[in-house]
N, C-alpha and C positions, 0 to 999 in steps of 0.2 A: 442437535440444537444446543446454544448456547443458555446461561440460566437467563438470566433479566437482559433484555434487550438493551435499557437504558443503561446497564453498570459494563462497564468495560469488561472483553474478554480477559480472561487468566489464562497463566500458559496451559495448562490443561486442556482449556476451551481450543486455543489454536492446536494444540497435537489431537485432538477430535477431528476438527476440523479437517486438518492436512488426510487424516487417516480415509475421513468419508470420502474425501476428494478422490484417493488413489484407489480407495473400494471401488467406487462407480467407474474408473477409468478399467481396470481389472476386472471386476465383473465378480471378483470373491472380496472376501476382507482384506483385510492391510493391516499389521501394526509396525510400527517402524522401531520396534525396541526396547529398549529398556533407556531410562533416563539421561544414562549417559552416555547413550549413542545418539540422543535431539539435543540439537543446539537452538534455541531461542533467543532471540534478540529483539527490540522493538525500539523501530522507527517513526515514530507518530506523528501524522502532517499537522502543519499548525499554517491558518490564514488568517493573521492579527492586522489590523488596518485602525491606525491611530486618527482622529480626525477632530484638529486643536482649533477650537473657535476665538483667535486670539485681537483684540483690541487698540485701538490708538485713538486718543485724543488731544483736536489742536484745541486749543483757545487765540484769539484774538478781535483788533479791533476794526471793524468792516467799516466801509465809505460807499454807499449808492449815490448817483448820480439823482437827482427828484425824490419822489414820495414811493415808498413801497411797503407791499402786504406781508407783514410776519407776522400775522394770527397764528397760521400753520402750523410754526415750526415751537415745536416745545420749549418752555421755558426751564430754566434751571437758577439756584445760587449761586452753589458753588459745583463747579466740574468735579473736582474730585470724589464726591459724592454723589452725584445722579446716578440714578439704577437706570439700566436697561438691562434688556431679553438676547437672551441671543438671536443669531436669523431663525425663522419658523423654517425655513429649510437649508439642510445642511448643502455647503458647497457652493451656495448663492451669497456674494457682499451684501453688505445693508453696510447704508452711510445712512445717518442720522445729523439733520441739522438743526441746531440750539442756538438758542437768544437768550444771552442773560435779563434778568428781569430790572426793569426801572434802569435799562442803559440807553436806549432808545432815545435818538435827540435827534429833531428838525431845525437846520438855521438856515438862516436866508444867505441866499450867495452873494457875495459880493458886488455881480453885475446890476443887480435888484431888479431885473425884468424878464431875466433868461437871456437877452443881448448882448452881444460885445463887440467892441468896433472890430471892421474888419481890417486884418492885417496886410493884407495884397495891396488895398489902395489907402490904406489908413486914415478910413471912415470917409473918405471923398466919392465914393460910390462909383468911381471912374480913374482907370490907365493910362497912363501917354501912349500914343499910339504914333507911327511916322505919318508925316502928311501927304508923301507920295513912296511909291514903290519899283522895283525895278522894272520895265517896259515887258512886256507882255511878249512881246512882238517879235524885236530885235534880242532880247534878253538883254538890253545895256550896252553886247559889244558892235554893233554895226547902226547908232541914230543917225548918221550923217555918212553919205560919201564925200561929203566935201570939207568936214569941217571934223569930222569922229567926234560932235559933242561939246566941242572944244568954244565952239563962238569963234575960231580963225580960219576960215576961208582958205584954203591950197589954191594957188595958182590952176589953172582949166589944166596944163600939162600934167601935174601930179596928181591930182583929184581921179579916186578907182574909179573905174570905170561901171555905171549902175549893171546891177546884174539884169539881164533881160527877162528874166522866169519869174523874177521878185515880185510883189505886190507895187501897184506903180505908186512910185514916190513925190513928195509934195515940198512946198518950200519950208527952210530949215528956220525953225523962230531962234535959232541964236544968231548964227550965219548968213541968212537969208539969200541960200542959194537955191535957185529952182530946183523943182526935180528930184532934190539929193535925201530927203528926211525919210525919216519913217514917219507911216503914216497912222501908225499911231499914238507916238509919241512927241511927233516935230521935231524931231533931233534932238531932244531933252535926254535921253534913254531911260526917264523913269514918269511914269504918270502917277494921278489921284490916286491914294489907300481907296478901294474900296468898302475897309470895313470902317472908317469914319468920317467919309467922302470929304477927306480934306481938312477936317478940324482940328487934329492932333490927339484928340482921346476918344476913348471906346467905355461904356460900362462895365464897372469887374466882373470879371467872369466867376469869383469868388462870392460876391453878396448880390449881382446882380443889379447894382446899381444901388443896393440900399443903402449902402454903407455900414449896414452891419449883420454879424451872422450870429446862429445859437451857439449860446457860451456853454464851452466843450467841460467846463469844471461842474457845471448844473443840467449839463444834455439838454439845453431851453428851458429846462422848468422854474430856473429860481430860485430851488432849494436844494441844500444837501443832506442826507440823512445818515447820521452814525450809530454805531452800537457794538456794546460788545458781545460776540459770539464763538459758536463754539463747534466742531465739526469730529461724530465720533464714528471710526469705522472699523466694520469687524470683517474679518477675512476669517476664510478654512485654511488650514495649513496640515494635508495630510503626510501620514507616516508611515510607514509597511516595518513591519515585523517579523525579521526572519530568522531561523535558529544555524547556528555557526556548522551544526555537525555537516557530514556527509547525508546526500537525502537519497531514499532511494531510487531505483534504476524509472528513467521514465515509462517504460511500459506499467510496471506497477501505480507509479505514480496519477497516469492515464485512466488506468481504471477505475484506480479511487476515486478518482473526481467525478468518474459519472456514472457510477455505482455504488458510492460510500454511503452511509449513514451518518451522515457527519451532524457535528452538535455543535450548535448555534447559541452565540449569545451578544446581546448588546448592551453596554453599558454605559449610560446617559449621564451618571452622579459621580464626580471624583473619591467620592467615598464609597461605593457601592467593591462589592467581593468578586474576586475573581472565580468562574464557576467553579464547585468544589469539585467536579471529577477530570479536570485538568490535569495532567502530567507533570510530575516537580521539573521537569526539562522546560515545557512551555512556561509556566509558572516563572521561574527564572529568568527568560527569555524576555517576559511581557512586563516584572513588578519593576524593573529601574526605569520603563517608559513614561512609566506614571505618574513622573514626580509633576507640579506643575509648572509650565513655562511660564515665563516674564508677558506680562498684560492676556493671560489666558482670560476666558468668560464662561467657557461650555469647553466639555471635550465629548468625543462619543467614540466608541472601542466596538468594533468587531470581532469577536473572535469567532474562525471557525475550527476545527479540530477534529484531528479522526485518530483513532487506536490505531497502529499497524506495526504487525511483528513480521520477523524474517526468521523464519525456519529453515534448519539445513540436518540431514539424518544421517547416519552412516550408511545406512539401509538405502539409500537415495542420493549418490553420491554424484549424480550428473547433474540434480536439479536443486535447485533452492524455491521454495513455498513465503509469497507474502499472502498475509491471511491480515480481514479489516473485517467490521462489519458490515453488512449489507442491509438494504430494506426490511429483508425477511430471516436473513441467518447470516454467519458467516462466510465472506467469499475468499477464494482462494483462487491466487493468479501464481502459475508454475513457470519459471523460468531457469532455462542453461545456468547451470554454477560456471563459477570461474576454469575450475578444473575443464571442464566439457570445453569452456569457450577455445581457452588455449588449445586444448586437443583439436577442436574443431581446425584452427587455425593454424596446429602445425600440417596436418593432415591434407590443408587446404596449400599450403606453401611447399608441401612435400608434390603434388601433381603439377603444379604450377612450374618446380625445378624439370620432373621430370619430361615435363610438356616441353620445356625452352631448349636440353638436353635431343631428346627426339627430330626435333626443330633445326636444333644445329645440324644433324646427323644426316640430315635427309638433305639442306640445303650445302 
């Protein structure tokens, strides 16, 4: 066991450590030497998460169309001085909307009744409309066999011949040939509008006859209402925090996460200290983040952090030891040295040549 749980292990603590590890895997003791055959080193995970609650405000001059309710909305002087809170929870916007005080002004619109002539029929509450259309029937190209519409009569020779399947035909009101018209139009090729059966205008389809519609600058109310206001909004803008060195191998790394005893802190106050048994590495890492950004309000800092060394022995010259704390003691995660891997690896390339060699041999 290590001394105080909460104060970080000493190299000492980790060459304990390594020692009990290789005890219990041996089943006798283990010491791994004398000092200058342990190499000690310490990698210490750091999970810093910056999270800047930063600010903007507009000002300006608002236009409603009628009368509208700004009870609600806070009053202010002057913007550059109103306080507010940051959001009650981080990560969520808040807009905040403002009405300056004694800006508020009601006038009457122009139109002075909420009405304004309409512009489609220009207050006559009625379109021109045509006073006939083209035939129904014939569609305009066939009112006459004898005359096409014309009022001049063809000779009986040239005059087409009425089709026999057609709707039977009547006399022509220009030409007045039997027989030859259509029957629904008289050889005219166009009949009455039916949408103003003949009178030449229709009511607008815009005011509906009234001749006038709600005036679009007051939405029909009459009045318009101004003021000046003002609109403040806060966003998160998070930041991660990571240290430049080399981090260790991720099996180690793995474990630590879900075996560490990792030490926790969060800090709410741009003045507040960074935890005192922090590492001068993280330390370093985290004080140039701090400075404050342009329209900050709140910041909030996570830090999370863990001790971890890497031991290597001469006595133990295959394996390298990362040692963290754990819940209850010290853990220790044993992995292949470099030396092993490579070896592993020519060794692994040496059966592989002689496999493809055999290979060749037989094929």
């Amino acid at each position: 066991m290590y001394g105080t749980p909460s104060a970080p292990p000493t190299d000492e603590d980790v060459l304990r450590a390594v020692e009990r590890h290789l005890s219990g895997r041996s089943g006798g003791p283990v010491r791994l030497g004398s000092p200058d055959a342990v190499r000690i080193s310490w990698h210490s995970l750091l999970e810093c998460r910056i999270v800047r609650t930063t600010e903007t405000r507009v000002e300006s001059t608002r236009v409603h169309k009628g009368r509208t309710d700004l009870s609600k909305r806070a009053v202010y002087t002057d913007l550059t001085t109103y306080k507010t809170d940051p959001p009650p929870e981080p990560g969520r916007p808040r807009r905040i909307e403002l009405v300056q005080r004694d800006s508020v002004r009601e006038r009457a619109c122009e139109c002075g009744n909420g009405t304004w002539h309409c512009k489609r029929c220009e207050g006559r509450g009625d379109i021109p409309c045509d006073t006939t259309v083209v035939c129904a029937a014939c569609r305009g190209l066939d009112p006459c066999t004898s005359c096409e519409g014309t009022g001049r009569a063809r000779d009986r020779a040239s005059a087409r011949v009425q089709d026999t399947a057609s709707p039977e035909r009547v006399r022509c009101a220009k030409c007045r040939s039997p027989r030859a018209a259509c029957p629904a139009c008289a050889g005219r090729a166009r009949t009455e509008c039916p949408k103003c059966r003949g009178g030449g205008s229709v009511p607008c389809p815009q005011c509906k006859g009234s001749g006038t519609v709600p005036h679009d600058a007051c939405a029909g109310t009459g009045v318009i209402t101004t003021w000046t206001g003002a609109v403040i909004e806060q966003r998160d803008r998070p930041e991660e925090v990571t240290l430049p060195e080399r981090r260790p191998p991720v099996c180690a790394r793995r474990r630590a996460r879900s075996a560490g005893a990792w030490r926790e802190a969060v800090l709410t106050s741009s003045r507040a200290d960074l935890p005192a048994d922090l590492e001068d590495a993280h330390r370093a890492a985290i004080t140039p983040r701090l400075g404050r950004s342009p329209g900050e309000v709140a910041r909030r800092v996570t830090i999370r952090h863990l001790p971890l060394a890497r031991l290597s022995a001469d006595h133990e010259p295959d394996r390298v030891f990362y040692v963290f704390p754990g819940l209850t003691d010290l853990e220790v995660v044993a992995l292949p040295s470099r030396r092993q891997v490579l070896r592993a690896s020519a060794v692994g390339a040496a059966v592989l040549l002689v496999a493809l060699l055999v290979l060749a041999l037989v094929l």
